[in-house]
N, C-alpha and C positions, 0 to 999 in steps of 0.2 A: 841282348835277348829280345825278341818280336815281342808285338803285341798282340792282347787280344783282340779280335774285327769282333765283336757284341754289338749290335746295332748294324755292322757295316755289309751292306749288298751289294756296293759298287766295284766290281772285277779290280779298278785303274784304282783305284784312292786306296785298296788292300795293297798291290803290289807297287805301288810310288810308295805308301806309307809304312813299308817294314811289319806290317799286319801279318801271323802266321797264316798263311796258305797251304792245302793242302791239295794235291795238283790231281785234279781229275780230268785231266787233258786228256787222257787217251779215250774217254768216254765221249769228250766230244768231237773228238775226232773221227769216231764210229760212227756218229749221229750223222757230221755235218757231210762227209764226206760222201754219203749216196744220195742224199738232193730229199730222200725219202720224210713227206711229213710227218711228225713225231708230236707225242700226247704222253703225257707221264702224271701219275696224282701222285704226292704225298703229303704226308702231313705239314700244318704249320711250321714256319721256322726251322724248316731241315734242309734250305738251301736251295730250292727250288728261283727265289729271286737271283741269288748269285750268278746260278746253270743259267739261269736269259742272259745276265750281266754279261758275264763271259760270252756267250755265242754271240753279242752285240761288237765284243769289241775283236772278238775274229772275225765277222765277216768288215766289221768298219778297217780289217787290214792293219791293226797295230801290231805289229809285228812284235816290237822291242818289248811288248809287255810281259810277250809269253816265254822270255829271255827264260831258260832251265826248267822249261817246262816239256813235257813229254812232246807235244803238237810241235814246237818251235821250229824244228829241221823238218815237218811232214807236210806242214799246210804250204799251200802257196795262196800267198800271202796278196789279196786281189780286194777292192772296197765295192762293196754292195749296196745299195739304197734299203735302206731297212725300215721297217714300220714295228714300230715296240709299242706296247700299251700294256697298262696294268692296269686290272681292275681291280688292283688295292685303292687306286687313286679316286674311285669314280664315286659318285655322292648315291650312298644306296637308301638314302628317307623313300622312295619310292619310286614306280614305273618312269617318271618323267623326270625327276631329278640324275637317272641312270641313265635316260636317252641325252639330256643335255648335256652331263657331263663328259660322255663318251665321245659325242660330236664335239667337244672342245678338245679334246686330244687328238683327233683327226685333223680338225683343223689347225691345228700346232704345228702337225706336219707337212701341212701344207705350206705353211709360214715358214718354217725352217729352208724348205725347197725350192721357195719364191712361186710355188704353182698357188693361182688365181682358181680359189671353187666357182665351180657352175651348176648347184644346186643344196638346197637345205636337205633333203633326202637323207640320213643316216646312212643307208644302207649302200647308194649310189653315192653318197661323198666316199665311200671306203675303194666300191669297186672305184671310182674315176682315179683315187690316191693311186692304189694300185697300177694301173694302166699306165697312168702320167710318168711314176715313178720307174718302169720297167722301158722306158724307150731306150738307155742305152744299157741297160743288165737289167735280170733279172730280178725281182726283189724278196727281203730276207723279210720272214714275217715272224717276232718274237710278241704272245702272249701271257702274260703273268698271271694266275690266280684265277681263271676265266669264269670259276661259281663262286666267287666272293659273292656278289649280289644276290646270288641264289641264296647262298647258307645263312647271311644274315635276315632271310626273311621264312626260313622252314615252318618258323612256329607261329606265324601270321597269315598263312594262306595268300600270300601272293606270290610264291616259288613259282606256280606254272608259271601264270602273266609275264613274269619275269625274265623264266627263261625261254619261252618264246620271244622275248623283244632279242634277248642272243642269238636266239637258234639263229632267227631271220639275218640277225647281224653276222655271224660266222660263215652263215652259207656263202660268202664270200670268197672264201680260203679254199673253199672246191671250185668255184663255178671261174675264180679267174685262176685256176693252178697254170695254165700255157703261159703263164707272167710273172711265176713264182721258183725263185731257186730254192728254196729252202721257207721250210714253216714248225714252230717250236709252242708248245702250250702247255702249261702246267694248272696244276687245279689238286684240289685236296681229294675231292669225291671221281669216281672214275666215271667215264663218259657212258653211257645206257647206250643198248639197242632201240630203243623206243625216244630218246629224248634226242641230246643235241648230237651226239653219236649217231644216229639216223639220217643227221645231215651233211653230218664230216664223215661218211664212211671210208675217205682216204686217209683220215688218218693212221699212224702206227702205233697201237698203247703199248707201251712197254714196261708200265705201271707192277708186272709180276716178272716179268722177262728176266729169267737169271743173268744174263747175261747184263743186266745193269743195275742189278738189286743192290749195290754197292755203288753206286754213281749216286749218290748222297745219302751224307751219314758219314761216321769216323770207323773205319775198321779197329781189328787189333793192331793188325804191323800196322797204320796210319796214325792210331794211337801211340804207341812206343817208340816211333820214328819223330813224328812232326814234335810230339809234346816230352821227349826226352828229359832236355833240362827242366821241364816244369814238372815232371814226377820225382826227378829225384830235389827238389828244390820242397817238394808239397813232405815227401815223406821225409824230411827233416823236420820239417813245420809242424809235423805232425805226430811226430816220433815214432814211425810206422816205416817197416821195412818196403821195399820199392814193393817185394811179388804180395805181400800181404796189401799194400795200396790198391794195385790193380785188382788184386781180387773185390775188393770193395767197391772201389768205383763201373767194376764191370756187374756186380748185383745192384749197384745205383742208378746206372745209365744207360748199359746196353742192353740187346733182349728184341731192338728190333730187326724186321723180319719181312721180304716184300716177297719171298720168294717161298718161305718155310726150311728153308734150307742155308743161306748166308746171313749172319745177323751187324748188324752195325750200331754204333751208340749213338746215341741223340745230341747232335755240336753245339746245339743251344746251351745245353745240361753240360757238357765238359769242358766249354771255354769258359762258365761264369764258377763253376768250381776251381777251376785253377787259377781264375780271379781273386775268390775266395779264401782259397783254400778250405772248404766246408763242406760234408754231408747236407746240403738242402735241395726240396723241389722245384729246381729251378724253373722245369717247362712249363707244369701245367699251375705253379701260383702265381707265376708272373703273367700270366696270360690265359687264364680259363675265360674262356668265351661267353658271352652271358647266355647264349643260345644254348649253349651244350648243359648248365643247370636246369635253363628253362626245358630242356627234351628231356631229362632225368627225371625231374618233376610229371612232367605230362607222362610222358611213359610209364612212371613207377617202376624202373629199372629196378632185378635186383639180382646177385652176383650168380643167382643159379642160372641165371637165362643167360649171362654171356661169357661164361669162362669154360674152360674144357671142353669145349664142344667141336664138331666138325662144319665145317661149311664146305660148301660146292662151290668152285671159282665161278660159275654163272650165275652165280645169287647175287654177285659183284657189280653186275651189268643188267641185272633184274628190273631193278627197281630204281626211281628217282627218290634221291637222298629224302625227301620229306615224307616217303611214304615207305621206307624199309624199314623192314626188322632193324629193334636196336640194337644189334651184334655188329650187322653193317654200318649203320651208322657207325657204331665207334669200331672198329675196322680203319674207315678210310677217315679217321679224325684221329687216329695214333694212339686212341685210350686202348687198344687191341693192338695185336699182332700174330702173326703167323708163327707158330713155336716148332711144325713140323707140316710135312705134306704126304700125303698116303694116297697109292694108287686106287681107286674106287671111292674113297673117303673126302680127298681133298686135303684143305688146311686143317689144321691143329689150331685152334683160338684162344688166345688169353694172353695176359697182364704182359707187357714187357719186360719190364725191370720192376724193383723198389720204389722207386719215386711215382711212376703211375700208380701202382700197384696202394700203396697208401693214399695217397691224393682221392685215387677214385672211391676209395671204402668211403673216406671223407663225406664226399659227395652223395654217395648215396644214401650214408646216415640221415645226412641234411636233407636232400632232394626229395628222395623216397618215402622215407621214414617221417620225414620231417624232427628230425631228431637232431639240437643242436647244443653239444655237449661239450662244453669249455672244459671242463676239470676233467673231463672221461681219461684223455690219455695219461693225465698226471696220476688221478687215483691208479689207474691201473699200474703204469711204469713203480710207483712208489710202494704199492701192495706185490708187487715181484719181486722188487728189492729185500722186502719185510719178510717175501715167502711166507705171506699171507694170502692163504687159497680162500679161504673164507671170506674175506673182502673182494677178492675178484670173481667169485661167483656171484656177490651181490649185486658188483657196478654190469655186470653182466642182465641179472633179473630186472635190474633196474630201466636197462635199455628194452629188453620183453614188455616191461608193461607200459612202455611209450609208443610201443607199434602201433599204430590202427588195427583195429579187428579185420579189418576186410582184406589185410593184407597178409595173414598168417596163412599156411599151410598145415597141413597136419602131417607130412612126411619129415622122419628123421633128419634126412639129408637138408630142410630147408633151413631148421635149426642149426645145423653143421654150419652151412652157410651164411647164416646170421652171426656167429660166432667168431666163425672167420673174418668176418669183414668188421670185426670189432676191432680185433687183435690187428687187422690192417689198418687199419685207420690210425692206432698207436704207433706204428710203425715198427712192430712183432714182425720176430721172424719166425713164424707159423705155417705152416703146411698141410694139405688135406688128404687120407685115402695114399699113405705113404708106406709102401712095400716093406713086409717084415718079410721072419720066415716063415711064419704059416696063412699071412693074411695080408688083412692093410688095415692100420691105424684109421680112425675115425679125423684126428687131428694131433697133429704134435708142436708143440710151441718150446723155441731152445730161445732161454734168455741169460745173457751173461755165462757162468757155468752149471748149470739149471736143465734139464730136459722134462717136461711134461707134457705124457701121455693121456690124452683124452678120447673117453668112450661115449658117445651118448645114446641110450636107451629109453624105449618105452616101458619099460620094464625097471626093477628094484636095481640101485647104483650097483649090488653085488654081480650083478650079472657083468656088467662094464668092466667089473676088473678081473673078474675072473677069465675076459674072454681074452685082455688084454693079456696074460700071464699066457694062456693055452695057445696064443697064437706068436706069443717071442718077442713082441714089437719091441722090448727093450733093449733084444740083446747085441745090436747092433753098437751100443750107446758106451764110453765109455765114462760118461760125466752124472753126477748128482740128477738119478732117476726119480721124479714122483709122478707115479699114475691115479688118475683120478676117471673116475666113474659117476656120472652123472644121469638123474632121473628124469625124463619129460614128460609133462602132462598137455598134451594136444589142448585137453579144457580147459584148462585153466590157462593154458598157453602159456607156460613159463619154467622152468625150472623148479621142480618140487624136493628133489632132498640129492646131495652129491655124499661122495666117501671117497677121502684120498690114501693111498699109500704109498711110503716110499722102499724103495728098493735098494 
């Protein structure tokens, strides 16, 4: 049986070392094969280091690696001078620590090549590489992560500074293209009209491009193909039938979306599951960025402002990452995704899977709220178990009167929303505004075999349930019904009296 690559970027050390591969050769084979510059963002950890990895060690001509792989019999098989850099590597403490460490990977390349620089110039060490490098081919130009530096300084006001020391450093990639066979770049945030995309306007983003919204990330058949013996190996472990498995681990990890239309799961989150064998978050707690608390906090995000909503695909290209709406931000940082896409509308926004989908309630508890509540998911989980409404109405009141004042609203819906992201953050499977036959449920939360219906009003809890009865919401259900109808008072901002029944 293969192992799992968890950690591993390098294309050559997965396929010498028996590492499951899953072959998205024919994506770069589309790529490499029309010369045409190419720009792609996604999120962390979804593979974007491997995609350079691989298009490194095709044009370096290793033939034997791509042995059973779609490309093997298509490419001709030719060694290019290539210039790779990551700005994972580059030391981002500030403006000049990013300009010297940059110019030491240039000059690296130059060492590698035996070429002799003739100038400290950043920007003319890169053109000279360049030029040197292309007297007998062409050269291949792979960049990894090209706003790392950006995004670790969003929340400190040195992002322009910054990415102007790039801009001026990329403009490279256009001004010597007569010396370039190919050029590749990856980044999490998408390139602007106005910023470094003003500079590189040859490149190609393909960042929404259906035609590649599956070139990273695990499908369904890539999932039930590649990881076969490892699902039915889990749903032993786990005394869970195979189709009941995937149904779980597809509300666990898939859900993403580059396109609104093709979705893929997250290979970080599926390869340390089947490590595992375990329902956990594995993307965003092994690696929440400290930046992305620190933007929740300063923002005061909160769940009404970035789920269900539509966006315009040029809101995408609007703005530089430190100065957009936070929907975009988390957008191109993979706490969002695209759920659907409408002619005039645009995308569909919100939560991908389970595992964001909690994580983030999390976060915004803490961030937002400032609300940091160890025992919240235990009380809750253990007052469900009890089917004890009356205690989780409490730990509920309890979280209302920890909010800041300045942060309440007085519309229904904020409440709904505050509610929801309680129940998220336990990791409930909760729902909002959920089609019956005369209406839509306010919220519905199914735990164990348990369904509950919730109303919330300005008004006397009676009216909650009586609206919930005239409009059917239950009758879709065929499991242990209680509806519950609940009282809000905007003044006192909190929950003033509920009534449950069951049905």
């Amino acid at each position: 049986m293969k192992k799992f690559p968890i950690g591993k970027q390098d294309f050559k050390n997965i396929i010498e070392n028996n590492y499951v591969y899953i072959d998205k050769t024919k994506y770069i084979y589309e790529l490499a094969k029309n010369g045409v510059p190419i720009f792609i963002s996604r999120p962390r950890r979804f593979g974007k280091s491997l995609t350079v990895s691989t298009l490194f060690y095709l044009f370096s001509g290793e033939k034997e690696l791509f042995k059973n792989t779609y490309i093997y019999d298509k490419w001709e098989w030719e060694k290019y001078p290539i210039i790779r850099l990551s700005m994972a590597q580059i030391d981002i403490t500030n403006e000049e620590t990013i300009k010297e460490t940059l110019k030491y990977q240039i000059l690296s390349i130059y060492e590698e090549n035996n070429i002799e620089p003739d100038t400290e110039n950043l920007k003319m060490l890169f053109w000279t590489l360049i030029k040197k490098l292309s007297s007998k081919k062409d050269v291949v130009i792979l960049i990894d992560e090209y706003d790392r530096p950006i995004l670790n300084h969003i929340n400190d006001g040195k992002a322009e500074s910054i990415r102007n020391i790039l801009k001026e450093f990329y403009v490279i990639i256009k001004e010597a293209d007569q010396y370039i066979k190919f050029a590749f770049m990856t980044g999490i945030t998408k390139l602007t009209k106005t910023g470094i995309f003003s500079t590189l306007n040859n490149l190609r983003d393909i960042t929404t491009n259906k035609n590649y919204s599956q070139m990273m990330g695990v499908t369904q058949n890539e999932l039930e193909y590649y990881f076969q013996d490892f699902i039915s190996e889990t749903s032993k472990e786990l005394n869970i039938d195979n189709e009941k498995l995937l149904e779980k681990i597809k509300e666990n990890y898939n859900g993403f979306s580059f396109d609104g239309k093709n979705f893929v799961y997250n290979p970080f989150s599926i390869l340390h599951f089947f490590q595992d064998k375990e329902f956990k978050n594995y993307w965003i707690e092994t690696g929440t960025p400290q930046y992305l608390s620190e933007y929740i906090k300063k923002h005061k995000i909160q769940l009404e402002d970035i789920t269900n909503k539509y966006i315009d695909e040029s809101k995408l290209t609007t703005y530089e990452i430190e100065n957009a709406p936070p929907i975009i931000y988390l957008i191109q940082s993979g706490y969002l995704t695209f759920k659907d896409k409408k002619e005039y509308l645009g995308f569909l926004v919100d939560y991908p899977n389970r595992e964001v989908k909690e994580s983030m309630s999390e976060l915004l508890l803490e961030e937002t709220f400032n609300i940091s509540e160890e025992n919240l998911k235990q009380n809750i989980i253990i007052s469900l178990q009890n089917k004890n409404i009356e205690k989780v109405i409490e730990e509920i009141k309890t979280i209302f009167n920890k909010i800041p004042y300045n942060l309440f609203q007085e519309k229904e819906s904020w409440y709904h929303s505050i509610i929801l992201t309680i129940f998220w953050a336990c990791g409930l499977k909760a729902k909002a505004e959920v089609p019956g036959n005369l209406g839509k449920s306010d919220i519905e939360l199914e735990f164990e075999n348990d369904i509950y219906i919730i109303e919330l009003k300005k008004d006397k809890p009676e009216k909650s349930i009586q609206q919930i009865k005239q409009k059917e919401y239950s009758e879709k259900y065929k499991k242990s019904i209680t509806i519950i109808g609940i009282e809000i008072d905007t003044t006192k901002r909190n929950i003033t009296n509920y009534i449950t029944e069951k049905l």
